[in-house]
Phi, psi and omega in degrees: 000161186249035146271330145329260184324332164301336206249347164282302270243355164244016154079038194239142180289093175296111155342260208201169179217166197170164200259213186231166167280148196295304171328315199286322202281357151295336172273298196315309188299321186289348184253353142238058133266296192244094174278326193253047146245159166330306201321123165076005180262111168214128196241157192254193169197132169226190194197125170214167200220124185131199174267144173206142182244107185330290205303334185284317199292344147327292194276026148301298184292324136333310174286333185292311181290348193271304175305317179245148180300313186281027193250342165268004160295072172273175189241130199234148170214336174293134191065044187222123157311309174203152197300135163227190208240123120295094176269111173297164185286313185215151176171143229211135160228224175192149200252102196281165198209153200186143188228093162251026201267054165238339193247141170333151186274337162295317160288334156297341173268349184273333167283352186273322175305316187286310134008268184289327181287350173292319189275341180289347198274311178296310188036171192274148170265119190276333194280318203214359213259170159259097107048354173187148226177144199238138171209125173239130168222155192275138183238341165190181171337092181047068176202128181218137143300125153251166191200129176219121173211152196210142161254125185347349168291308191262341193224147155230191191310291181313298171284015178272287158339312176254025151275325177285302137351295201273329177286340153300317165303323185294317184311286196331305195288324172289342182285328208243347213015077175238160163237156192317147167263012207271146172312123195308121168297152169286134175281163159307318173324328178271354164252001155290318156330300150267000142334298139004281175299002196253147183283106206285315170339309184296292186304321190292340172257356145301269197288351121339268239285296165330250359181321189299111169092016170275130175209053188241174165214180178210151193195158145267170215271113182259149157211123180294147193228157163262132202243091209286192156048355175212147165248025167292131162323353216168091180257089171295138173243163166209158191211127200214061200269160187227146196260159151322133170314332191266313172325304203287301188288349159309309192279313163319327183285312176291347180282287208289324178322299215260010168063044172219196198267170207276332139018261177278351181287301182328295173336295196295290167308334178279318170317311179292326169277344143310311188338304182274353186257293213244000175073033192225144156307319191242138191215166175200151147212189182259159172241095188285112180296172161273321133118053190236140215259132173315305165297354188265143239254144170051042184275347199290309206279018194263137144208105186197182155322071188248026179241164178214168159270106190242176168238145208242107172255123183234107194261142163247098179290160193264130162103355169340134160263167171271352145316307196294327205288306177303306167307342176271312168318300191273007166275293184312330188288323172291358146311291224278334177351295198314314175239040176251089194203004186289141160336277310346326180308312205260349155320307189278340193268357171309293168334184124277304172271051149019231168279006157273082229216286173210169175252004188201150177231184192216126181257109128276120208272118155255050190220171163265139201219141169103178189319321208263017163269349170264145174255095182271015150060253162283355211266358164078015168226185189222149193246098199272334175215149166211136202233153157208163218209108166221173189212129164246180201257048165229159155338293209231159173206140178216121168256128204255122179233119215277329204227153304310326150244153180286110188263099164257154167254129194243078157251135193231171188284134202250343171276002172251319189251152178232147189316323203285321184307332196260021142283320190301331199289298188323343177263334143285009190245317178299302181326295200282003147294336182312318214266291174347287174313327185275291178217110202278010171243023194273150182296151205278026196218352173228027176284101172274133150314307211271160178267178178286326166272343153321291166294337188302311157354290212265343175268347180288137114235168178265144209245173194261128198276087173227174189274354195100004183298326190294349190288323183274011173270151188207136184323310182301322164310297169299323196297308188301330172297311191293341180291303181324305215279302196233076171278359178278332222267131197311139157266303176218117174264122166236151175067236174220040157248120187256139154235148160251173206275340183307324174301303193273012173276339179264348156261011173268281188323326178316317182295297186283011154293318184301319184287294182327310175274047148255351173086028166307129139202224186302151184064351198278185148206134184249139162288121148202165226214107180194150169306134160324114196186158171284356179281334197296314184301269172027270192306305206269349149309326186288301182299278178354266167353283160341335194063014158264157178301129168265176185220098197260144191223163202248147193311307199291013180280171164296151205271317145356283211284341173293326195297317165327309195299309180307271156008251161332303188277344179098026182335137136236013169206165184233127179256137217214132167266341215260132187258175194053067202287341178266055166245336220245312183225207205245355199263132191280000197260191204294171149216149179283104139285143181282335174278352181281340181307159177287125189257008178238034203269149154273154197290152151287130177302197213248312184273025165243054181274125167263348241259125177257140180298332188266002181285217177217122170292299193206189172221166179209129203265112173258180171268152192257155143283331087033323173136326206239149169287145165239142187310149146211149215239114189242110185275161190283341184277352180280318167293347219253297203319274171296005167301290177313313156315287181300349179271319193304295171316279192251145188242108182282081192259157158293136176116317192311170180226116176294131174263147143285122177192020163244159189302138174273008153257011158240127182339298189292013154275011159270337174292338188271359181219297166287338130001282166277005195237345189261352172229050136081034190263177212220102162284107185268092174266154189265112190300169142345284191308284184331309193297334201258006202259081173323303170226071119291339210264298192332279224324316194283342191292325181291312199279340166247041180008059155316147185223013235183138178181139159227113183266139150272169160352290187325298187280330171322281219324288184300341179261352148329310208251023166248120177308340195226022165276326198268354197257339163309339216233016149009255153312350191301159164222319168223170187223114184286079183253134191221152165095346178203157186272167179290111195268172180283331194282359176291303197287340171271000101351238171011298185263044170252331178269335183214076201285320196285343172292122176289156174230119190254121176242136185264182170199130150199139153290138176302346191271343166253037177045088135091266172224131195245311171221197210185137184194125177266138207266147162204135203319281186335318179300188151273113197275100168243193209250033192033251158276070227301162189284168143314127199123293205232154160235185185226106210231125200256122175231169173253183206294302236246044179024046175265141175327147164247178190263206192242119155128314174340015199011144163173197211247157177260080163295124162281094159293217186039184183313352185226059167274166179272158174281350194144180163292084162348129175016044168226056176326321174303286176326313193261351171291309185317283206280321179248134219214192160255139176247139197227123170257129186249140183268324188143313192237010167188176157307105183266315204206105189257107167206166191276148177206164162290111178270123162303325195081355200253155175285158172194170145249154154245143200282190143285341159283014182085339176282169187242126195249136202283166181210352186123193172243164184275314200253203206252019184266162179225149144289046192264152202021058197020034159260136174285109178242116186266111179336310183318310194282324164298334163317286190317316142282007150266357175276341209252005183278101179296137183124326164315144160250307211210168174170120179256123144259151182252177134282098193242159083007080175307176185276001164241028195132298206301156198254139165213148189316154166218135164238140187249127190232180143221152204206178171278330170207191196283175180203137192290146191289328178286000189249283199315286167330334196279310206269338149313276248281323156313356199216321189235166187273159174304349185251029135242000152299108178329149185256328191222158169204112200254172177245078211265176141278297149257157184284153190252132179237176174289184170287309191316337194079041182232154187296131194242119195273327145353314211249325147327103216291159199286166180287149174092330206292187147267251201306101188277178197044009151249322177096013200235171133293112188306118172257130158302122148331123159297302193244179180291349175292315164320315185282318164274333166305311167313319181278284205331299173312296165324307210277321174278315174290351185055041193238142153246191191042074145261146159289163161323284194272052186236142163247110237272342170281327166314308200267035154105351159337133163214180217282329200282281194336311194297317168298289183330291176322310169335285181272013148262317187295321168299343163274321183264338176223087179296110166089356170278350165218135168303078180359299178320313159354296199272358138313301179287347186212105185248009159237137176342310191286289191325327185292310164317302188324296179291329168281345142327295186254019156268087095276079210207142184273153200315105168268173205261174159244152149278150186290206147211195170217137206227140176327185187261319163324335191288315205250126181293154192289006158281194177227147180270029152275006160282000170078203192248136173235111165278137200246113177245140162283094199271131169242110165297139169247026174034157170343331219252303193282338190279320180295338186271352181278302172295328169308315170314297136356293220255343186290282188265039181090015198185173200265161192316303183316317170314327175293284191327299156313331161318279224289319179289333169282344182295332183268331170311293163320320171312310201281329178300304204104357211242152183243340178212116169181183207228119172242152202261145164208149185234131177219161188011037147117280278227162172247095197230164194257122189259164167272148196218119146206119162292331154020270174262001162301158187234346188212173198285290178341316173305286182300342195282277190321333168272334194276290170331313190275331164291341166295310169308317178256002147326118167266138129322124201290106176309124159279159328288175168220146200205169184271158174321130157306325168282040178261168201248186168328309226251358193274136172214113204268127182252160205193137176258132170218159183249000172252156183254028165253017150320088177029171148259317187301328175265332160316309168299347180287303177306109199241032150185147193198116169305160162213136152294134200196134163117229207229162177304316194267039183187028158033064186240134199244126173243128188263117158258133186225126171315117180272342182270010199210354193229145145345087214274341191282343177291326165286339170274352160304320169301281176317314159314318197299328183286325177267344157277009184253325162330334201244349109017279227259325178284318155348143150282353202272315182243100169233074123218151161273000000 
């Protein structure tokens, strides 16, 4: 076999062989999935003091490695049905040494730095390498460093410890020449063994069970950041608090009180502040077991991998209390003992959320840890710090260390996480102990995170700073001023009709003389039903005047549902441009044609305007859950209020010109029109034909320099994808987008096409006038619904309406001035959704106000803007109607022949969201029978897109519809989605039996997926090493990510069928190079030059000066110097950027300036293809060839590192720099590399001078 063959070819004698613990082969997948990552790589640090003797302590660590089998220990998987652990018989290594007490203490520390990211860079070969490795440098007079790193395959915390330990007693005993007195160890073999022997049956049907109906995730709360200057995977952090005495003792006392372990008390408060973190009852993380089983005979005397990862479910029943909550944590935990030896792999494959199961684990360390476990006996020295630096492949890990204070450590991705949350989170978790601890019956559901001045905090917003005049203001009012102050000035442009506002304000009185003598007044609601026209703006000033509501409704509703609407709000006149209005709905009461009004009625003055701020302006109809729509009810001082806002935010100056184009049954066509009229804009409106017409709308934007547009997603989307829209939009300055969220790739769009155009993305409910926050968009940000307006405030509460902090989930409540009066005639309803919110200090009242419940999920970040997350309930937004899922069921339900019936939400291939309804019947029903009997009740944007026919709903155990499971719109196959393709070629055809043969399924198709068809992380090795007998060395663990199907694989396995490519050298002067040959191989040397603060901002500032990125620059100037040094003007230098490898072409020739060359580098870099594995050097090259390489990570392979024999590498952060030269010393000058390098950093500083733009 050819793990044999590596290991004769290393002259090593094999032991013995066996198979791994379910946890290693959970490291092994993760460890050739991401071979260059950090995960499970732990390197130590000690600091020691005294005399120390290198050669013994070498040969300590020989004797150490000699006593355990896993310090001897490789892992073979190729060709293999499944991975095994090889133990060699014997095997020796050497403890490397370095003397830096000659160098400045800022350069011993900077070799320590490189030191280490060098050896995290080199990482383990798991096939040949010995598995754990020692380097000591002197740092003065009896003062060492020690760096011990090993990987995490073979040791877990407890046996690092007691390796450590025993490798000081052997050093001791050789120092003094005694012999050890420590006992012979037990092998790992024998707890592998009985792993072997454990019933996999047993645990998968225990943890099924754990496991069952979670389909959730849980997290603290993260925000991703751009992490500028490094493109490694993982920018490890650590965070580290020790609790307070009284903190400490809180928690022992609930351990001895409820008679359990400090453990599980830990568990429970942490399960509760996810809980709470996530708006959920049910929460799961990780765990780390010790997993070394109690009954087993020498389990003290084991040193191996003995932990494993289970998950930890913490469930809340309603009204639980946390006494009751703790006691159920420690009884499952004493459950799970029995099975926690399971796989994790088959554990997620248990699951529903697979590998999102969790995202973090929680250590609790029961070994001993830091300086005070080594016993240096004799040996006249001490071990003054001791440290250690691991990394696993989750987000987050927190080792909880309990004795003697209770310590945790938080290391994490610091590009997921951000330090301050994860203070905050330790002052919540300390908050729900405080309550606890005090009162341990308290219900988990009135358990608060925030402190008092927290919520005090989290209760200011700003309100609009006036004498109270606005309050005595009304919309009708402001129009009217602006008509006084500028009546000449245009209002409404539609067609080839101009009104100015002195016209309309005089055919609005006109109107409302006409409505008054019909006997509109104050308190009334007039209905209208009228074409897109300047008569509509008209119409709703004239009621207004009057002092009535209008009620606006659209031709294209059902005629029902109009009738419903009249009705229902308590119409008493209906005002109508349209004839034979009873064809169009059902309502029998009175009605107003608009051609029929008097044209000669006299106008109403200014003083008989009745419209009072506390009446109700208008009323507007959403979809109900209930079958039917509900009013919602809007008074005029809620308009002027958010009037006042939304002007603040954006500037609605006079003169500007606002496009009209949204439906007069959504709220946000009062900003494109009364609104806007109340603030002195010049309204361009859209006819029908127009409106649904993209470039028609471009055409009008264009021809009346609109400066002003409010879009949902949607219609952005379409007038995006309209050719003569970006050339239209001249004058545009902003764009108001509402009603549905904002996806990124719609904003990245947005600023490619109308770059100089503000972008807004709003938010408000109808039930809050409108618009409630508000955020102007930018590619760099993050897109959320920003900020309350002035005016409104915003409150994230959990169920038992308590604050939540910033990063919490929780439901999104609305306070100010522009909540609605309520629901028409649904009292129930509106005590429901509008309510008092009340915030409690612990000991008194802080704060009481009326607020909105929205229904919508949200968080607050930390910079205060709010980010939207979805809904609680069955309500939806598509193309920014609100729609309640409910009502449509109730009306397919209402079909005869119906039984049952779900609609869902789905999704397209491009975004867009459309209705699915799911029924049940006796037998299929024509779409056209369905649509017909929707279309009576509902608007056309809520009539279902798809209609599928079950015989039954697929439900959970639990007894619930598992919406999971439902076949997709459109799909074949279920739960794959695919249509079954026949494998074609023979390649396709032997990739199928592989896949059979691990998976146990036949007839997979071509177009199948190999995680789909039930594939995980353990299976995947196993595939691996059936795919390596037929196609030896053509797929990658990775592989089967980027081409997760039969055909895609095939493909990719074709086309590695290629011949080897080369790299080119260069030829560098003879002074460069030493009188040697590079078949004596390589000894590499690296050189660091910082360029500190001062050279890195200058760099970047260059960089950002022209455009293009810090590696461009770097590369210019190392090619610029290449040339120098060569003579040569045209040649190829190798770079490895963001993981991959390419060849760039260099030719200065015709350049005249740097900026020219940065922009030729950037731009060949952008159309650079990655250099087809493998790769290798030219065969002829000669002496004098020195094949050179740029890289911008200090993570480049070792395997592309040996292609060089000098390679630039960038290392650190943007705003701190450091440039490493690594060079063959046997083949390369050392004082000509320190040349290069300084040269390069005298050239940063050159090149910023104005004095030097040529190269």
């Amino acid at each position: 076999m050819e793990w044999r063959g590596q290991l004769m070819r290393e002259t090593l004698e094999v032991q013995k062989i066996y198979r791994l613990t379910p946890m290693q082969e959970g490291i092994l997948y993760h460890s050739l999935v991401a071979p260059q990552s950090d995960a499970y790589f732990e390197l130590t640090t000690l600091k020691i003091e005294g005399p120390l003797d290198v050669g013994l302590f070498q040969e300590s660590f020989n004797q150490l490695i000699q006593r355990h089998d896993v310090l001897r220990t490789n892992f073979v998987y190729s060709k293999l049905k499944k991975p095994h652990q090889v133990i060699c018989k014997k095997r020796r290594t050497t403890v490397s040494y370095e003397d830096l007490s000659s160098l400045p203490e800022e350069e011993r520390l900077e070799r320590l730095d490189a030191f280490k990211a060098q050896d995290k860079a080199k990482g383990f070969d798991l096939l040949k390498d010995i598995l754990m490795r020692i380097c000591i440098f002197k740092l003065g007079p009896a003062q060492y460093t020690l760096i011990r790193s090993h990987h995490h395959i073979i040791l877990d915390g407890w046996s690092l410890a007691q390796l450590t330990r025993e490798h000081f007693e052997i050093y001791n005993s050789l120092c003094t020449s005694t012999e050890s007195d420590y006992p012979a160890p037990r092998p790992f073999q024998e707890y592998v063994d009985r792993l072997q022997k454990q019933s996999p049956e047993d645990y998968r049907s225990y943890w099924s069970d754990v496991l069952q109906d979670y389909e959730t995730s849980a997290s603290v709360p993260k925000y991703k950041s751009s992490k500028s200057g490094t493109d490694d995977p993982y920018a490890r952090a650590e965070l580290t608090f020790t609790f307070d005495a009284e903190s400490t003792q809180q928690l022992n006392r609930l351990s001895q009180r409820f008679k359990c372990t400090v453990s599980n008390v830990f568990y429970t408060i942490w399960g509760i502040l996810l809980q709470k973190y996530n708006r959920s009852d049910d929460v799961v993380f990780g765990s780390v077991v010790s997993g070394r089983p109690a009954d087993m005979q020498g389990i003290d005397r084991m040193v191996g991998l003995f932990v494993n990862t289970i998950p930890v479910r913490i469930r809340c029943e309603s009204r639980m209390a946390f006494a009751e909550l703790l006691h159920k944590v420690q009884e499952e935990s004493i459950a799970s003992q029995k099975y926690d030896y399971g796989s994790l792999a088959e554990i997620y494959n248990l699951s529903v959320m697979k590998q999102n199961l969790f995202n973090h684990l929680i250590v609790f360390e029961n070994f001993p840890v830091g300086k005070d476990l080594v016993v240096s006996g004799d040996a006249d020295f001490r071990v003054t710090e001791y440290h250690i630096e691991e990394q696993t492949n989750y987000e987050m890990n927190i080792m909880v260390c309990p004795s003697p204070d209770f310590t945790w450590t938080f290391v994490y991705d610091e590009r997921q996480y951000e330090r301050s949350q994860l203070e905050e989170t330790v002052g919540h978790f300390q908050k729900i102990l405080e309550q606890v601890s005090l009162h341990p019956d308290t219900p988990v559901a009135e358990i608060e995170l925030l402190r008092p001045e927290e919520k005090l905090r989290l209760t200011e917003w700003p309100q609009t700073a006036s004498d109270g005049q606005d309050e005595a203001l009304t919309l009708c009012r402001l129009i009217e001023e602006q008509s006084e102050q500028n009546p000449s000035q245009p209002a409404v442009v539609f067609d080839n009709r101009t009104i100015t506002y002195g016209e309309f304000m005089k055919e609005a009185g006109r109107l409302a003389s006409v409505l008054r003598s019909r006997g509109i007044g104050p308190g009334d609601v007039v209905g209208l039903l009228a074409a897109r026209s300047p008569d509509l703006l008209i119409s709703f000033m004239a009621i207004w005047m009057t002092g009535a509501a209008f009620l606006p409704l659209d031709a294209e509703l059902p005629p029902d549902r109009i009738g419903y609407m009249l009705t229902d709000g308590g119409a008493k006149l209906l005002v109508t441009d349209l004839d034979r209005i009873g064809e169009r709905c059902s309502w029998k009461g009175a009605t107003l044609y608009l051609k029929d009004a008097d044209p000669g009625a006299e106008e109403q003055t200014r003083a008989s305007i009745t419209a009072h701020p506390e009446q109700l302006a208008y009323i507007l109809y959403t979809s109900g859950s209930t079958g039917e729509p509900k009013g919602v009810q809007i008074r005029h001082h809620s308009l002027v209020h958010m009037l006042n806002g939304l002007s603040e935010a954006v500037p609605f100056r006079q003169g500007k010109t606002i496009l009209s184009v949204s439906s007069i049954c959504f709220d946000v066509f009062l900003v494109e029109t009364l609104l806007a009229l109340a603030n002195g804009l010049r309204i361009v409106m859209s006819s029908e034909r127009q409106q649904k017409d993209p470039k028609q709308l471009s055409k009008l934007i264009q021809e009346h320099s609109v400066e002003i547009v409010q879009a949902t997603p949607s219609r952005l989307k379409l007038l995006l994808n309209e050719a003569s829209f970006a050339s239209s939009c001249g004058h545009l300055e902003y764009i108001l987008v509402a009603g549905e969220q904002f996806p990124p790739s719609l904003l990245r769009r947005a600023t490619e096409i109308i770059p100089r155009t503000a972008v807004y993305n709003v938010y408000g409910p109808t039930e809050a006038t409108i618009y409630t926050t508000i955020k102007r968009l930018t590619a760099d940000k993050p897109i959320t619904i920003g900020q309350p307006l002035v005016n409104y405030g915003v409150y994230i509460v959990d169920r038992a309406d308590k604050l939540l902090p910033a990063g919490a989930i929780g439901e999104l409540c609305i306070a100010g001035n522009g909540l609605a009066q309520g629901y028409v005639n649904k009292e129930t309803l509106t005590n429901e959704k509008f309510g008092l919110l009340r915030i409690d200090s612990g000991s008194g009242l802080l704060k009481e106000e009326r607020i909105y419940r929205t229904g919508d999920l949200a968080r607050r970040l930390p910079d205060g803007d709010i980010d939207f997350l979805g809904r609680l309930d069955h309500q939806e937004k598509i193309r920014g109607f609100r729609i309640e899922l409910d009502e449509v069921s109730s009306r397919l339900q209402s079909y005869p022949g119906v039984r049952d019936c779900l609609v869902t939400v789905n999704n397209d291939d491009t975004g867009d969201k459309f209705l699915t309804a799911y029924y049940l019947a006796e037998r299929e029903m024509t779409v056209d029978d369905l649509t017909s009997h929707l279309s009576k009740f509902l608007p056309y944007y809520m009539i279902p897109s798809h209609f599928i026919w079950l015989e039954q709903f697929p439900m959970t155990a639990s007894g619930k519809i598992s919406l999971r499971d439902l076949p997709q719109p459109g799909g074949h196959r279920p739960h794959l989605g695919v249509a079954y393709m026949k494998p074609s070629t023979e390649i396709e055809t032997t990739i199928a039996g592989c896949w059979s043969a691990v998976l146990k399924i036949d007839n997979i198709g071509a177009g199948d997926n190999f995680f789909d068809l039930g594939g995980n992380s353990i299976k995947l090795i196993e595939l691996l090493s059936q795919m390596d007998l037929h196609f030896p060395g053509a797929v990658q663990i990775t592989d089967f990510f980027v081409h997760p199907t039969i055909a895609k694989l095939a493909k990719h396995i074709e086309a590695g069928r290629r011949e080897i490519t080369t790299i080119e050298p260069m030829q560098l002067p003879g002074e460069y190079l030493k009188q040697a040959d590079r078949e004596r191989g390589q000894e590499n040397v690296v050189l660091r030059y910082k360029l500190g603060p001062a050279l890195s901002g200058i760099l970047n500032e260059q960089a950002d000066k022209d455009g293009v990125g810090t590696d461009d620059v770097l590369i210019g100037l190392f090619a610029f110097l290449l040339a120098e040094i060569t003579g040569s003007k045209a040649f190829h230098i190798t770079v490895y950027l963001k993981e991959r490898l390419g060849s760039l072409p260099v030719d200065l020739a015709d350049l005249t300036d740097f900026t020219s060359l940065y922009k030729k580098i950037n731009n060949q870099l952008l159309e650079a293809e990655a250099l087809n594995d493998p790769v290798s050097r030219q065969n002829n090259s000669g002496r004098d060839q020195v094949y050179i390489g740029f890289s911008s990570s200090t993570r480049m392979p070792e395997s592309l590192r040996a292609l060089f024999d000098l390679v630039l590498v960038v290392s650190g952060q943007n705003g701190d720099l450091s440039l490493l030269l690594e060079y063959n010393s046997r083949m390369m000058q050392e004082d000509k590399m320190n040349e290069i390098l300084a040269g390069i950093g005298q050239l940063i500083e050159v090149v910023h001078s104005p004095l030097a733009n040529r190269p």
